[in-house]
Structure formats: structure tokens, C-alpha cells
C-alpha positions in Angstrom: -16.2 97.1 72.4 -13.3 95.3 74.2 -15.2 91.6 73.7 -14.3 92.5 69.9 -11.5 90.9 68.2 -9.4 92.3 65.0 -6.5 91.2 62.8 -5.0 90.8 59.6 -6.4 89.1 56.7 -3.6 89.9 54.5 -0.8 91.5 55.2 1.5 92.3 58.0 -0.1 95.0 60.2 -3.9 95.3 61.9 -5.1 98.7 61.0 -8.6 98.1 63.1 -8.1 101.1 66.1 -11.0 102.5 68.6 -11.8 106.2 67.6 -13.8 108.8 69.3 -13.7 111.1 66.1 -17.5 110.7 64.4 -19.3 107.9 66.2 -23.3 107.6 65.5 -24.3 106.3 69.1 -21.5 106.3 71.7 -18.6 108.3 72.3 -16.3 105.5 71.1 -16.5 103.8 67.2 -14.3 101.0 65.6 -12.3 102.5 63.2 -10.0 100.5 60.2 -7.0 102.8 58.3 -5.8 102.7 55.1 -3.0 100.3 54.0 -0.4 102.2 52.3 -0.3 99.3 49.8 -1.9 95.7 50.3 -3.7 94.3 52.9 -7.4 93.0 54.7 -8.3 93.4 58.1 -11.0 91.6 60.1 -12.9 93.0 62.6 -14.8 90.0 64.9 -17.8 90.2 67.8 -17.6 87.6 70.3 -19.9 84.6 69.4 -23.5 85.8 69.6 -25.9 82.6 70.0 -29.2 82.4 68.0 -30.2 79.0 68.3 -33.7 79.9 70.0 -34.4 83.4 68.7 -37.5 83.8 66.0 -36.0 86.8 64.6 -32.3 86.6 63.1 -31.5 89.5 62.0 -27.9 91.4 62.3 -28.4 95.3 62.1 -25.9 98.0 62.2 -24.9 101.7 61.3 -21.7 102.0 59.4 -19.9 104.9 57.8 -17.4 103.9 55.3 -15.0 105.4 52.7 -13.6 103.4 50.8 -10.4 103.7 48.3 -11.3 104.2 44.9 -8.4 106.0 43.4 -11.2 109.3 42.9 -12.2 107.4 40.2 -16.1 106.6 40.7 -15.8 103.5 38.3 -13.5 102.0 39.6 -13.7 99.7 42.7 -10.5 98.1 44.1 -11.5 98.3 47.5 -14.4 97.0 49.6 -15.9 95.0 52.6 -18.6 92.2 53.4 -20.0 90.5 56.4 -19.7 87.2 57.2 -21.0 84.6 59.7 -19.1 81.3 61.4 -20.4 79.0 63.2 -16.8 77.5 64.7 -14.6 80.4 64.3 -12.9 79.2 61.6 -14.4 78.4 58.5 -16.6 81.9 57.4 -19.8 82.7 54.7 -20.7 85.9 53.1 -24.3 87.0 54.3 -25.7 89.8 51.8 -27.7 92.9 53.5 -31.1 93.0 52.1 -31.0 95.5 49.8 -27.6 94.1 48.5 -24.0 95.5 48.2 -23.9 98.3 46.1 -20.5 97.7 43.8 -18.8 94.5 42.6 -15.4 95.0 43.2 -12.5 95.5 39.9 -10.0 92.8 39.0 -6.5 94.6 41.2 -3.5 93.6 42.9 -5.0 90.1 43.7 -8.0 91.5 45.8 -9.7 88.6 47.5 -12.3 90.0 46.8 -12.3 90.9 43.6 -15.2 90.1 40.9 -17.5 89.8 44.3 -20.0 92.6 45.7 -19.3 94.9 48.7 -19.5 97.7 50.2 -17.6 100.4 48.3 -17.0 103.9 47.8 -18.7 106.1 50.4 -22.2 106.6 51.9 -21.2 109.7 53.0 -23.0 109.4 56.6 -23.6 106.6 58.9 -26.4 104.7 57.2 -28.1 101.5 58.6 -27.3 97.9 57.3 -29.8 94.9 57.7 -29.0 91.5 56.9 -31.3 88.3 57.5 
């Protein structure tokens, strides 16, 4: 965990924290807060390098909550993945199954009008992207 880098996106404080409060297989789980207004944070793994592997595929177990003002139609708030090859310039890879929400038109969301994760899944769930 301490090869991981995080940081703001958007706006003036990193909310990205180690918890030990629900993890799924350690004692120890990344954890981002809610902004009380605006803002993005990023969390980064070091550079992983797949140049001679058959097989890439990224899999992981997340548990997310996500604001949505208890309004189930509404989708203000989200995440994605992304992959760099430099560290600098970023793409959006989709899991396989897709995100399940395309994120509302609010508060100048980068995001916004693009799937993500939203909402809740309510338990830690596993993600797989190709």
C-alpha cells in the first residue's frame, strides 16, 4: 500500500486516507472521504509492466458509496479506471460488464454525461477489466 500514490484532481484537499474499518482481504483498505462541496481525487499504483504477459487483465474488490443526494435517479457523483502509459496523459478502460450509471449534468462534474461507478454495491464486489 505505501508504493500507492494519491492526490487531487480538483480541488484543494486529498481525501484518499488508509483505513482499517471494513477491508475485504487485509487488515488495511484505501479509503477516499467526502468533499464537503467540489472536488476529484486520484488514487495511483506504481507502474505495473505488461509488456510480456498473455493475460492482461486488472481485477479488484471495491466497496463504494457514492453521493447521490438519496435520490436513486440522480447521479452527480462517480468513479472510473484509467490506464497511462507515461504518467501523464490517462484513458478510461471499461470493466467487462460495464459501469452501471452515467453520471447527471452538476456543478461542472468532469465526469458528467460519462459512465461510472455510482451509487452503492452495498458489499465489496469484484471488478474485471481487460
Amino acid at each position: 500500500m505505501s508504493d500507492w500514490t494519491h492526490y487531487s484532481v480538483d480541488g484543494d484537499r486529498d481525501y484518499w486516507s488508509v483505513s482499517t474499518n471494513r477491508s475485504n482481504s487485509d487488515t488495511k483498505r484505501w479509503h477516499v472521504s467526502q468533499h464537503e462541496w467540489e472536488g476529484s481525487d486520484a488514487l495511483e499504483s506504481p507502474f505495473i509492466k505488461l509488456n510480456n504477459k498473455s493475460c492482461k487483465r486488472l481485477s479488484f474488490y471495491q466497496w463504494y458509496q457514492v453521493d447521490d443526494c438519496a435520490n436513486e435517479t440522480f447521479d452527480p457523483d462517480g468513479g472510473v479506471v484509467e490506464i497511462s502509459n507515461d504518467g501523464t496523459s490517462w484513458d478510461r478502460i471499461f470493466p467487462i460488464d460495464g459501469y452501471k450509471s452515467l453520471l447527471d449534468v452538476v456543478c461542472g462534474n468532469p465526469l458528467e454525461l460519462d459512465s461510472a461507478f455510482a451509487h452503492q454495491n452495498g458489499a465489496f464486489l469484484p471488478s474485471f477489466f481487460d
